[in-house]
C-alpha positions in Angstrom: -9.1 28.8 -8.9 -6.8 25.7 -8.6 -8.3 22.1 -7.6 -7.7 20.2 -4.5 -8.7 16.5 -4.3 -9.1 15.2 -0.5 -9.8 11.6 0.2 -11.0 10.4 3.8 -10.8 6.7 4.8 -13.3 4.5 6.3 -12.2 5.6 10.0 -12.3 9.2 9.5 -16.2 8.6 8.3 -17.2 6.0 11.2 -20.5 7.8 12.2 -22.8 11.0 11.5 -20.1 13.0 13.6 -17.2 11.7 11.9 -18.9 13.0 8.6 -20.1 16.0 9.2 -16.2 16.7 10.8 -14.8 16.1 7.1 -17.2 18.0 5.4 -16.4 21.2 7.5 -12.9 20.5 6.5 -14.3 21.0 3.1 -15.7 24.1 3.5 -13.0 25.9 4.9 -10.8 24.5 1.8 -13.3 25.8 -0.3 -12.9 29.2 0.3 -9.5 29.2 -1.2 -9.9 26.4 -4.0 -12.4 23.7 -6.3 -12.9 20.6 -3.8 -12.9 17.0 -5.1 -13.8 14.9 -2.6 -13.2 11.3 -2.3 -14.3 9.0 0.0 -14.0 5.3 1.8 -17.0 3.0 2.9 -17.7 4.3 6.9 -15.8 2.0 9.3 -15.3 -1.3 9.3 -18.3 -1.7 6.4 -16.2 -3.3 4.0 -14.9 -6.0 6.7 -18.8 -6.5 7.9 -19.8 -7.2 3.5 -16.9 -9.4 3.5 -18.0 -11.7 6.3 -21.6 -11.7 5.5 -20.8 -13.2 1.6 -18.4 -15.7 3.5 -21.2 -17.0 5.7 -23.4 -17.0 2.2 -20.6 -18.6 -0.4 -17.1 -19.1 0.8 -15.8 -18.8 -2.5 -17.9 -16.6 -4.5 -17.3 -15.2 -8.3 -15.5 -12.1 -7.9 -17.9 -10.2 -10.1 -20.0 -10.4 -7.9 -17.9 -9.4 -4.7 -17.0 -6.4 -7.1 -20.7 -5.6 -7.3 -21.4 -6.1 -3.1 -18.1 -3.9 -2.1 -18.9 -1.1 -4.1 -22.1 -0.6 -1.8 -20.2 0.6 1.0 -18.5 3.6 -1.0 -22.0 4.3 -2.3 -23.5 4.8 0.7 -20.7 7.3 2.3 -21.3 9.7 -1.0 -24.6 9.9 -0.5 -24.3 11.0 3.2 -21.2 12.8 2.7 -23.3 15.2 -0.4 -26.2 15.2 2.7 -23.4 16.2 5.2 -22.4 19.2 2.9 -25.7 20.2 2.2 -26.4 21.1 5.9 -23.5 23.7 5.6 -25.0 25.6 2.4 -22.4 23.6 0.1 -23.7 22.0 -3.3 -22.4 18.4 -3.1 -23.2 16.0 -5.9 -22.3 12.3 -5.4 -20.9 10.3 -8.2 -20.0 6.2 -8.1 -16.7 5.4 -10.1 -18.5 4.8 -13.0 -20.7 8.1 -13.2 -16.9 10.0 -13.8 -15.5 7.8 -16.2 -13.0 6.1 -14.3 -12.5 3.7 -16.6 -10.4 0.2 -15.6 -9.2 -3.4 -17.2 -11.6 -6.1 -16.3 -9.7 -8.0 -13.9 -12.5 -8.3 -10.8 -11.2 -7.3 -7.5 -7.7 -5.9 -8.2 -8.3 -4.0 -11.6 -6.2 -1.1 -13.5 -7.1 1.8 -14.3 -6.5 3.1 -18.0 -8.2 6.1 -17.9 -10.7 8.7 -16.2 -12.8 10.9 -18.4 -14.1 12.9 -15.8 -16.4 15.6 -17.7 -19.0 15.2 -15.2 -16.4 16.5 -12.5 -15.3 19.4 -14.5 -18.5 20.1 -15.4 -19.7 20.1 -11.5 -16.9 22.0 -10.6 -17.4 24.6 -13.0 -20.7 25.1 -11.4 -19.3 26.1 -8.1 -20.8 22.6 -6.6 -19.0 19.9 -4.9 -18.4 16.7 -6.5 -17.8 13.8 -4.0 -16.6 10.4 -5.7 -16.9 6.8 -4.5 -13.2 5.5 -4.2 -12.0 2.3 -4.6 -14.1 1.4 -7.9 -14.6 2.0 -11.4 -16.2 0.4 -14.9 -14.4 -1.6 -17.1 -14.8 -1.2 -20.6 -17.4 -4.0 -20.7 -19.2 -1.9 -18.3 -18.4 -4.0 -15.2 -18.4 -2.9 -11.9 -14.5 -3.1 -10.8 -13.0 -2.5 -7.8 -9.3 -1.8 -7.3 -8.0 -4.2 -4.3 -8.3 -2.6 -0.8 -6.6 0.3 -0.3 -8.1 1.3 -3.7 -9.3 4.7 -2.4 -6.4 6.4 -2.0 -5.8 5.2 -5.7 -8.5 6.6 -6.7 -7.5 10.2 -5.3 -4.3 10.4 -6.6 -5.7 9.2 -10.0 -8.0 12.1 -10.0 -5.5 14.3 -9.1 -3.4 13.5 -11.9 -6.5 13.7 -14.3 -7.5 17.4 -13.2 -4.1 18.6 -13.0 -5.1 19.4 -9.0 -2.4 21.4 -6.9 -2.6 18.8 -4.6 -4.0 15.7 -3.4 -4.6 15.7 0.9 -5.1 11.8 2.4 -7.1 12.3 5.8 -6.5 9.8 7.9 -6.6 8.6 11.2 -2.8 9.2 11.8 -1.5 12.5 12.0 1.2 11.9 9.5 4.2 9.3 8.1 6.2 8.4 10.6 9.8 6.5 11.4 8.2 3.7 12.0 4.3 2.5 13.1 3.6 5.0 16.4 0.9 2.8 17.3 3.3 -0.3 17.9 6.5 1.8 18.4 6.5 4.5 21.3 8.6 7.6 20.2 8.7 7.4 16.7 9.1 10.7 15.0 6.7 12.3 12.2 8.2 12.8 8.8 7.9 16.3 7.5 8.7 15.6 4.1 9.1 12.3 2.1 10.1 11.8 -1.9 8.0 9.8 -3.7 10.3 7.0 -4.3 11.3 6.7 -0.8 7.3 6.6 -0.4 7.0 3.9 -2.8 9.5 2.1 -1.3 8.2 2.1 2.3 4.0 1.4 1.1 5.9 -1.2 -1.2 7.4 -3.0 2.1 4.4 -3.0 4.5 3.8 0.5 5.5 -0.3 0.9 5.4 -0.5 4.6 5.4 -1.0 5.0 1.7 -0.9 2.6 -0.9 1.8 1.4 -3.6 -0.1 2.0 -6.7 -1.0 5.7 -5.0 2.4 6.3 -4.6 3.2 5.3 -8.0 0.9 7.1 -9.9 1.9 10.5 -7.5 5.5 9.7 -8.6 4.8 9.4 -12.2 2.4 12.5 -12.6 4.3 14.6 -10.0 1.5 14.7 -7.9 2.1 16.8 -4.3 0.5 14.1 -1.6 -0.3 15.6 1.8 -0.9 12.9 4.6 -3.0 14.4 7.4 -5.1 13.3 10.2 -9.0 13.7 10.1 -9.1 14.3 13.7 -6.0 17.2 14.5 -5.1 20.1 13.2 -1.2 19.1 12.7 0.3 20.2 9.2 1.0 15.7 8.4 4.3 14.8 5.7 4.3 16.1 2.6 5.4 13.6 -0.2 6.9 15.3 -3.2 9.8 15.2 -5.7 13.2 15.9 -2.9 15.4 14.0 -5.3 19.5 15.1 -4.7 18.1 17.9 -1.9 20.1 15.7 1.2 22.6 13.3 1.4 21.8 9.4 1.5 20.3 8.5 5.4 17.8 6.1 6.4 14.6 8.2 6.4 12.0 5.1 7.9 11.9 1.7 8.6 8.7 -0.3 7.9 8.4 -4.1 8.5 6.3 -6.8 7.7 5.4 -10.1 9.3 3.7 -13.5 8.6 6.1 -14.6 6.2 7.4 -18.5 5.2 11.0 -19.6 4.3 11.7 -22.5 2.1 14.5 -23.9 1.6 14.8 -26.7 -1.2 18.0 -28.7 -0.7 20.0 -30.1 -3.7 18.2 -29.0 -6.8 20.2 -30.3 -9.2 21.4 -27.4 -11.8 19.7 -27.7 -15.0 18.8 -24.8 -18.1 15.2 -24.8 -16.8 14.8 -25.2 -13.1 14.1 -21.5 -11.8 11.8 -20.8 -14.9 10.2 -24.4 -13.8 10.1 -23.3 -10.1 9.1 -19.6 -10.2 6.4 -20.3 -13.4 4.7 -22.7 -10.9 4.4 -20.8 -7.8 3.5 -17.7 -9.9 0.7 -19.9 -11.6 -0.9 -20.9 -8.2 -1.1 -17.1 -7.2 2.1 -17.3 -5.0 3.6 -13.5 -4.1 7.5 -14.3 -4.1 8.9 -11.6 -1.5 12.5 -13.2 -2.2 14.7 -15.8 -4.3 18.1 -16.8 -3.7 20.6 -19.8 -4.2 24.0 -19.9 -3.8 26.7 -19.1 -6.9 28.1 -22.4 -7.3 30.1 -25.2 -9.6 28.8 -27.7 -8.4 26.0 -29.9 -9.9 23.5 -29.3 -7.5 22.8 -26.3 -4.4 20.3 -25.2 -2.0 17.5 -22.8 -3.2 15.8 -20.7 -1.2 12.7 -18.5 -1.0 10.0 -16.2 1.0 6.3 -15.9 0.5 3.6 -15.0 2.6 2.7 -17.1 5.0 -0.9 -17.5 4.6 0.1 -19.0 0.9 2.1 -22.1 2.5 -0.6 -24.5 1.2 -0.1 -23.4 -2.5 3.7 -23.1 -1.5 3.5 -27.2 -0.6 1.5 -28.0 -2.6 3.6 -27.0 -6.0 6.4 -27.6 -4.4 5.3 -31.3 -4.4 5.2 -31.3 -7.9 8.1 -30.1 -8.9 10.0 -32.3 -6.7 9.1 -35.1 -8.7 10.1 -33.2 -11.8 13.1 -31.8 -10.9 14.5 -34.5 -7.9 15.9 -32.9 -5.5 16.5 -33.9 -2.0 14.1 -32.1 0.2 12.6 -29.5 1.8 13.1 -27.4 4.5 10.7 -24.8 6.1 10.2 -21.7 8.3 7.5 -20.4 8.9 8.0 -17.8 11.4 10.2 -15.4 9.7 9.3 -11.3 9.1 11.1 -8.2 7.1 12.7 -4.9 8.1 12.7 -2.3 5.5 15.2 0.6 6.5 14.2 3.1 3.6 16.1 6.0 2.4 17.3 7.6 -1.2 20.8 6.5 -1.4 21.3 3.7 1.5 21.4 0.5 -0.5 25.2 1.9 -1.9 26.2 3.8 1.1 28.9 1.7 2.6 28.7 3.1 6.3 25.3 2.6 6.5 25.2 -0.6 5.8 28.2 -1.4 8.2 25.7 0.6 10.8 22.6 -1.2 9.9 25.1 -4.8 10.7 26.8 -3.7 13.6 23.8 -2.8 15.3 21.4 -6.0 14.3 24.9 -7.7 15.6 24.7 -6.5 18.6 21.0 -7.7 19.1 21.7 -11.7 18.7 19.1 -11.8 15.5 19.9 -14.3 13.4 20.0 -12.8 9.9 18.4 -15.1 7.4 18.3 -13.0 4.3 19.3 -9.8 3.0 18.3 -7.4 -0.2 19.7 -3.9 -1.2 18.6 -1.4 -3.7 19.6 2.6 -4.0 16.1 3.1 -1.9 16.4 0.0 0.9 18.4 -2.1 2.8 15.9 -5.1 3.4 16.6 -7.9 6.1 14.5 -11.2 6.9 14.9 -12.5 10.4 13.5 -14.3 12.5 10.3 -12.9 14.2 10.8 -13.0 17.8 14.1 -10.6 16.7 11.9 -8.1 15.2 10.7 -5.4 17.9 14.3 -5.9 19.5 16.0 -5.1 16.1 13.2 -2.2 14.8 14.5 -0.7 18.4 17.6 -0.4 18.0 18.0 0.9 14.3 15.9 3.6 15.2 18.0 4.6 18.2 21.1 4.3 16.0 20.0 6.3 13.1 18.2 9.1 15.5 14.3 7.8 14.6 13.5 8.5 17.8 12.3 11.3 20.0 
């Protein structure tokens, strides 16, 4: 009998109903396969720990946030192996830890290097039901880790890979991928089918159905992914290997938003300025999200890059420091620039989609203020009150739309 892993997020488990809804979806997969469950902390429980250790410490040690966040997971085993129990299924709930998902020791955004998993195969082989906390794991110090939000769906493809499942199914509460986000765009379409790389690609730029490192690991193991919702019955997007199947078109666009734009003006050209720059931002936990300067002679250009926008005061405040190091003339800022992502195998070297992607963002007054291409995305940085206006457009041009 072949394994299927299924992971439901905190929404799909909000209340008793919510729960004992997913575990009836596991017994009607039961009947055909072995069932791995994994599962989120209910709701909003995560956001509700999170506040009540900021009103305790504002900056506590994150060993210790490890060991408060896993609580949430813990608690929606335990009812979810209840949940099962009332429809005559043997469920047996496990933390992280209990199935050897072992992990580096880096608190709060941790690796994993390997799952054991005996106590899984050994549940499964006794026709019971093993239901895992996601999100978490043990380093090899035996600390509690956790694996940055969004760790869940990490953990399920991770498991997956581990127990050689036929496929991994992500409940949650959208009813598949789509062109775009259908809760701020009206008409989007749902993706039947996605590759992984074009999956990585579109997690990797903002899209929060399913997370980067899940996508990664599903591309490296060859993991079948099937998004689905929790609450309908529609068949979701599969994500698989569709590599050289159809010819290069923009498949989705994702965006994101928040971001900061600095500009440092005259940096005068020297052996060691970007490793001084970039070393020093990366130090202070900045998350570059682009770097350019011009291609120049001269002895001294305008260097520019992107960042989130919530990291503007370590932003300023290295910057300040390697002013006086390096001299140059000064700074400017914006801090009201987002991203669109147009994704697709192929795009970044198709010249008549890119001439699309530029006629049409033309023809919308956006000011472009930055652009990267790769063979999976054509990725622009505007300004954001261009966004929705531009996000429209390119999904009427390349047919995203209903």
């Amino acid at each position: 009998m072949s394994i299927v892993v299924v992971k439901f997020g905190g929404t799909s488990l909000a209340d008793a109903d919510r729960i004992l809804r997913a575990a009836r979806r596991v017994a009607e997969i039961q009947q055909k396969h072995k069932v791995v469950v994994v599962v989120s902390a209910m709701g909003d429980a995560t956001d509700q720990l999170l506040a009540l250790s900021r009103k305790i410490n504002p900056r506590p040690k994150a060993r210790e946030m490890d060991m408060l966040l896993t609580a949430g997971e813990r608690i929606s085993v335990a009812l979810f192996s209840m949940a099962l129990e009332t429809l005559k299924l043997a469920g047996v709930s496990f933390t992280g830890s209990q199935v050897g998902i072992i992990t580096d020791n880096r608190h709060t955004d941790a690796r994993i290097l390997e799952i054991r998993g005996e106590r899984i195969r050994r549940t499964l082989s006794e026709g019971k039901v093993p239901v895992v906390c996601g999100f978490q794991g043990v380093s090899l110090e035996k600390e509690i880790t956790t694996l940055g939000r969004g760790g869940s769906d990490t953990t399920a493809v991770a498991l997956s890979a581990a127990l050689g499942a036929k496929e991994c199914v992500i409940y949650t509460d959208v009813e598949g991928i789509y062109t775009e986000d259908p809760n701020l765009f009206r008409g989007v379409k749902m993706i039947d089918k996605i590759s992984y790389e074009e999956m990585l690609e579109l997690a990797s730029r903002g899209s929060q159905v399913l997370h980067p490192r899940a996508s990664a690991i599903a591309a490296k193991f060859n993991v079948p992914i099937h998004v689905r919702s929790a609450f309908t019955n529609r068949t979701g997007t599969l994500i698989t290997d569709m590599e050289g199947i159809e010819k290069p078109r923009p498949k989705a666009i994702t965006h994101g938003q928040h971001l900061y734009l600095v500009t440092l003006l005259q940096v005068p050209r020297s052996p060691t300025y970007l490793s001084q720059i970039i070393t020093d931002l990366t130090g202070a936990g900045v998350h570059i999200k682009f770097f350019f300067h011009g291609i120049s002679d001269a002895k001294s250009f305008d260097l520019s890059f992107i960042t989130p926008r919530d990291e503007r005061d370590q932003v300023r405040s290295v910057i300040g420091k390697v002013r006086k190091k390096l001299k140059f003339q000064g700074i400017k800022e914006n801090p009201d620039i987002c991203s669109i992502s147009i994704i697709g195998i192929g795009i970044g070297s198709e010249s008549r989609i890119l001439s699309d992607i530029f006629k049409t963002l033309s023809g919308t007054g956006a000011h472009i203020e930055a652009v990267t291409t790769s063979e999976l995305s054509v990725n622009i940085f505007l300004k954001e009150r261009f966004r929705t206006r531009a996000i429209d457009k390119l999904l009427q041009k390349f047919n995203l739309k209903k």
